[in-house]
C-alpha positions, 0 to 999 in steps of 0.5 A: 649839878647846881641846886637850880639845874637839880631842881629844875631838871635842866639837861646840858649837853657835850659833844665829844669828837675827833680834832680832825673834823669830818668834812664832806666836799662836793664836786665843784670843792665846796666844803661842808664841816660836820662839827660846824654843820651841826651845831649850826642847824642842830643846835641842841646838840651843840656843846653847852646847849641846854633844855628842860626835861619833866621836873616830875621825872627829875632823874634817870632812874624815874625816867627810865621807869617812865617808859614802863608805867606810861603807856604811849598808844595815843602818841606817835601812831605808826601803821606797819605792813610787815613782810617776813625775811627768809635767812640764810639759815632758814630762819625768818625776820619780820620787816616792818614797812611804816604806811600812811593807813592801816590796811587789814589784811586776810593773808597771813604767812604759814608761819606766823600768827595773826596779830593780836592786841594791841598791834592789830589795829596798826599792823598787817602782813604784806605778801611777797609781790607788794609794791611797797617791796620795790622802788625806783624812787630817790626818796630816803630811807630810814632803818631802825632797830630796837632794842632788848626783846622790844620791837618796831611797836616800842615808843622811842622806836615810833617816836622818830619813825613817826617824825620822819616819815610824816614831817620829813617825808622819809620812808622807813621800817623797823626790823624785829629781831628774830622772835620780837613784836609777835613774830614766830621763830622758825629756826632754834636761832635767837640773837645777841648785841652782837649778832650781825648777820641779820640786818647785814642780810637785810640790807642787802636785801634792801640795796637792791629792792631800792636801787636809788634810796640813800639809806640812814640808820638808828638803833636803841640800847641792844640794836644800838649795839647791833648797828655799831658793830654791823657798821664797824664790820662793813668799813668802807663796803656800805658808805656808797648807801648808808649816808649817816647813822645814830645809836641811841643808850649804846651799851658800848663796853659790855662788860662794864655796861654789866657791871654798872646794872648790878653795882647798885640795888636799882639795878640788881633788884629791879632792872637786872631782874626786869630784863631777865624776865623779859628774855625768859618769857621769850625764851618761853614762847620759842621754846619749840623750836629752840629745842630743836637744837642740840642740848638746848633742852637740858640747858632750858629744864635746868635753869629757866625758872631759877635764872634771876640776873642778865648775866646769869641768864647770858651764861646759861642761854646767850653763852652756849647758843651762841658757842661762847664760855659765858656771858663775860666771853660773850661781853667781852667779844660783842662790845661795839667800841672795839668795832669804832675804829673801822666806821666809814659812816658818819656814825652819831652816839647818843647816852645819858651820864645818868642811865642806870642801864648802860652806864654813863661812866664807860662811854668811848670817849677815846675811840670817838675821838680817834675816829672823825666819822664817829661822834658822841652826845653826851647829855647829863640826865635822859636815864636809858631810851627816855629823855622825857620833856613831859608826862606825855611822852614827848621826848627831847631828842626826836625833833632834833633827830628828825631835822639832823636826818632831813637836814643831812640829806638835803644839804649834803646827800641830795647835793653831792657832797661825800665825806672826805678823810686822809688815810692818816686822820684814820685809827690804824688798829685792826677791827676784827669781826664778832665771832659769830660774823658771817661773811656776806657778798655784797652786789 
């Protein structure tokens, strides 16, 4: 990086993909290239594309704190109607539908809680025969999951979902992993980065409450995770519905992504221990139900109060609940670039080289470009979830997102065009599931 670019802040981009581009052709042979087509119309995605992020938060340490001393209430307000999700197992999900205005409402589920600050005045419970449930309009559709202990109320989640659904007419809805944004667990179940049989459950769920939606999808850092092995595991059996996806500071390799948060003082004095906390306190607050699982309690007297690192937490509470040996079992299985080669869905990767989080030393680059339906966008600052144009909050990827999604469904969903791919441009590896996959039928 030169002195001017350092002192100005100047974010350059890179764009990594398969030398067999990705190209979407319609009924009449008309061909669309996905590479051409982005940097056509997303040209800040372009490779050698340039921009300013705030000098003030002038590297990825000061803008990945930022999103923890900022406080974005008055930007990229979003109101919610939440509807509880029964699982399988009996556990429950809450589902966040984005609506124009905030409807109060008296109903509360019988086992959830009503809504305290700051959420109550953007967030009420919907019933089960709500309109907001069903539909038989063609209008896109975009689901989001967030990332560690966050929720649909998080900034970088708001700060797309907002775009979309007021400038790009899209609906939307956030789904909360299980005990997150003041949902209550009812089952001694939490989740993992790779735990997909959640959203696989809920988007089955959605296929048929929206017979005639084309679905797009995003998720950040954990969710980020989630969404890439959840769409590695479907292969071909969602691409009829799920049209195009991004991820956003996708821990990719656990493992290295542990590393990488403990080889420096930043990350093993402030963000490993900041993480640890945060998945402490919600372990706390579940800590009724989560002890209605054998041993649990033991495992919980013995280590919550003393668990410092993220991975010693993963090794205690992760590991077990989720029948690994440790968190390096638990890394090693659930990273998300050993579910690349079975995307069928135009799959778009977002990461700051600067992310003192994920990492920006263990991207993917061979499994992306192994793959024409995957592509990564690497930027050279941004720090984990922030690249942060202003001390206001506004970030330099929500226009460019909220226009590559209304642009993809207009020019290539709305029109016809499918992807189209020779058996032999594909990875021939065998993807296997995460270990805690659970097979769903899909209608």
């Amino acid at each position: 990086m030169t002195f001017g670019e350092y002192w100005h802040n100047q974010l350059t981009v890179k764009q990594v993909s398969s030398n067999h581009h990705l190209q979407f052709k319609n009924k009449q042979g008309k061909i669309i290239d996905f590479t051409k087509f982005i940097d056509t119309n997303i040209p800040e995605f372009k490779t050698g594309a340039s921009d300013y992020l705030s000098p003030v938060l002038f590297n990825g340490h000061i803008q990945t704190c930022f999103t923890t001393v900022k406080k974005f209430e008055d930007i990229d307000e979003v109101n919610y109607r939440r509807f509880m999700i029964k699982y399988p197992d009996g556990g429950e999900g809450a589902l966040d539908m984005v609506v124009s205005e905030h409807k109060p409402s008296s109903y509360i589920p019988i086992t959830q809680l009503p809504f305290q600050p700051p959420l109550d005045t953007h967030y009420s419970y919907g019933e089960k025969n709500e309109a907001l449930l069903k539909s038989e309009d063609t209008k896109p559709m975009l689901v989001a999951l967030h990332g560690l202990t966050g929720g649909s109320h998080e900034s970088y989640v708001r700060s797309i979902v907002a775009r979309l659904t007021e400038k790009y007419d899209f609906e939307a809805c956030v789904l909360n992993s299980r005990g997150c944004c003041q949902s209550q667990i009812t089952t001694p179940q939490l989740y993992n980065g790779g735990w997909t049989n959640d959203i696989s459950f809920v988007m089955n769920l959605l296929f048929n409450m929206y017979p005639n939606r084309s679905f797009y999808m995003i998720g950040f850092s954990l969710g980020a995770s989630i969404l890439t092995n959840y769409i590695g595991e479907q292969n071909h059996k969602i691409s009829d519905r799920v049209k195009c996806a991004m991820v956003f500071g996708n821990p990719w390799d656990m493992l290295r992504s542990d590393y990488y948060l403990n080889c420096s003082r930043m990350g093993s004095n402030i963000y490993s221990p900041a993480l640890t906390r945060n998945v402490v306190n919600l372990v706390k607050r579940h800590a009724t139900a989560l002890h209605e699982k054998p041993g649990f309690q033991e495992i919980y007297d013995k280590h919550i109060n003393v668990v410092k690192t993220a991975n010693g937490f993963d090794d205690v509470f992760t590991g077990p609940m989720f029948n690994y040996k440790d968190s390096k079992d638990y890394y090693g299985d659930a990273s998300s670039f050993k579910r690349l080669a079975g995307v069928r869905v135009p799959l778009i990767g977002l990461n700051a080289m600067d992310d003192p989080i994920a990492g920006g030393d263990n991207l993917p680059e061979k499994y992306i470009m192994a793959n024409p339906y995957t592509m990564l966008i690497e930027t050279n600052l941004g720090g984990h979830l922030a690249w942060f144009k202003d001390l206001n909050g506004s970030r330099w990827y929500s226009e460019p997102v909220g226009r590559f999604f209304s642009l993809f469904h207009k020019e290539i969903t709305s029109k016809g065009y499918k992807p189209t791919v020779s058996e032999d441009q594909l990875p021939h590896e065998k993807v296997v599931n995460v270990k805690t996959t659970i097979e769903q039928p899909h209608e």
